[in-house]
C-alpha positions in Angstrom: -56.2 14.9 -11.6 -54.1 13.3 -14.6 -51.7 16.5 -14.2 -51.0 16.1 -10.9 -50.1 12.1 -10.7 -48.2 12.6 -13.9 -46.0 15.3 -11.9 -45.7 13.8 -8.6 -44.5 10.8 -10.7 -42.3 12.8 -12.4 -40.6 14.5 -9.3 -40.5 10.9 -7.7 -38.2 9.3 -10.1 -36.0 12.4 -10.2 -35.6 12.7 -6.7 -35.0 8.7 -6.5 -32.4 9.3 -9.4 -30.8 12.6 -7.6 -30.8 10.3 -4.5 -28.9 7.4 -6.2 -26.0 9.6 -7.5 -25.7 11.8 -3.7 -25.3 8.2 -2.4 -23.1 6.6 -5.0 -20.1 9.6 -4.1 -17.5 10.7 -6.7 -15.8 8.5 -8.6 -11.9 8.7 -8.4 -11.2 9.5 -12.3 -7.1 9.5 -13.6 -6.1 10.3 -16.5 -5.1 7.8 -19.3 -1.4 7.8 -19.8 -0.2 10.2 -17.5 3.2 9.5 -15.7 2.4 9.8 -12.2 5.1 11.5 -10.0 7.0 11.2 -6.4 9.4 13.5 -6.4 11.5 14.2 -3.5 14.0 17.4 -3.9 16.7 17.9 -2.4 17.0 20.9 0.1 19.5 23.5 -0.7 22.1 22.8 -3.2 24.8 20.2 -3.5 27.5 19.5 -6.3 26.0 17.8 -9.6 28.8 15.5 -11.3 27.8 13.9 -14.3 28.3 10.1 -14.0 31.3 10.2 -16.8 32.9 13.0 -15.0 32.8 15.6 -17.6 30.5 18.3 -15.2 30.7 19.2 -11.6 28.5 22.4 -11.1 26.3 23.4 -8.2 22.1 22.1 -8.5 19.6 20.1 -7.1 19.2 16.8 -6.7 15.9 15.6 -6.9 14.9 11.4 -6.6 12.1 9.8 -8.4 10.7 8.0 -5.1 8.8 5.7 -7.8 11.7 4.3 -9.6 14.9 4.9 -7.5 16.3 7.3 -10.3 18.1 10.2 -9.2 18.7 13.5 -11.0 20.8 16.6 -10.8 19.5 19.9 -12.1 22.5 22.2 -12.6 22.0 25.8 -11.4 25.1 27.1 -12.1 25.4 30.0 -9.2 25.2 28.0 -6.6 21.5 29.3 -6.3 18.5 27.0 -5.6 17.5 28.1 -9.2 18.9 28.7 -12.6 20.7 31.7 -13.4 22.0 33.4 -16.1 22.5 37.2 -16.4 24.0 37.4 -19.9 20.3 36.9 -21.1 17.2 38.1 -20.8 14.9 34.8 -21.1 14.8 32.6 -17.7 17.3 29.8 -18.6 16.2 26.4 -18.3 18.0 23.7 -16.4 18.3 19.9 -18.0 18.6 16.9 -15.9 21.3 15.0 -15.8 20.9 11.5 -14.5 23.1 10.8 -11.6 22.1 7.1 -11.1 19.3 4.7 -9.0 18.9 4.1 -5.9 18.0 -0.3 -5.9 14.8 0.4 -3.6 13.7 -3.3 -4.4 17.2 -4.4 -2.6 15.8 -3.2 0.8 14.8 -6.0 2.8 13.9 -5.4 6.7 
């Protein structure tokens, strides 16, 4: 008889317990120092100058929503991607910063 109300104890509290964490729900969880990103991209392809006017090449322009920066990633062909045919790796496109949009400015 000992058994058995040890047991059903037992089971009790776990099912109470199972029953407390079904009812709490997930916890949101984010990761400590991670940069979070709103990224809007540009469709198609438009003409990347560099702010000092050294480059004008075809690439996309992409705007951190977050911050108001803008970027332009050169792809060269005119292509919505990178592009080069002399190689044999994938080339890799660096951003150039194209300015900031003043999003704090806005007023309604």
């Amino acid at each position: 008889m000992g058994t058995r109300l040890y047991t059903n104890a037992i089971l009790t509290v776990l099912a109470a317990l199972l029953a407390v964490i079904a009812f709490r729900g997930p916890v949101p969880v984010e990761a400590a120092g991670q940069r979070s990103f709103d990224l809007w991209i540009e469709p198609g392809v438009t003409s990347v100058r560099s702010p000092d006017g050294q480059m004008q090449v075809q690439g996309k322009m992409v705007v951190d929503r977050l911050t108001g920066d803008i970027w332009g990633f050169p792809t060269g062909a005119g292509g919505p991607y990178p592009v080069d045919s002399t190689s044999a790796t994938p080339p890799v496109s660096k951003p150039v910063y194209l300015g900031k949009f003043d999003f704090a400015s806005m007023k309604k």
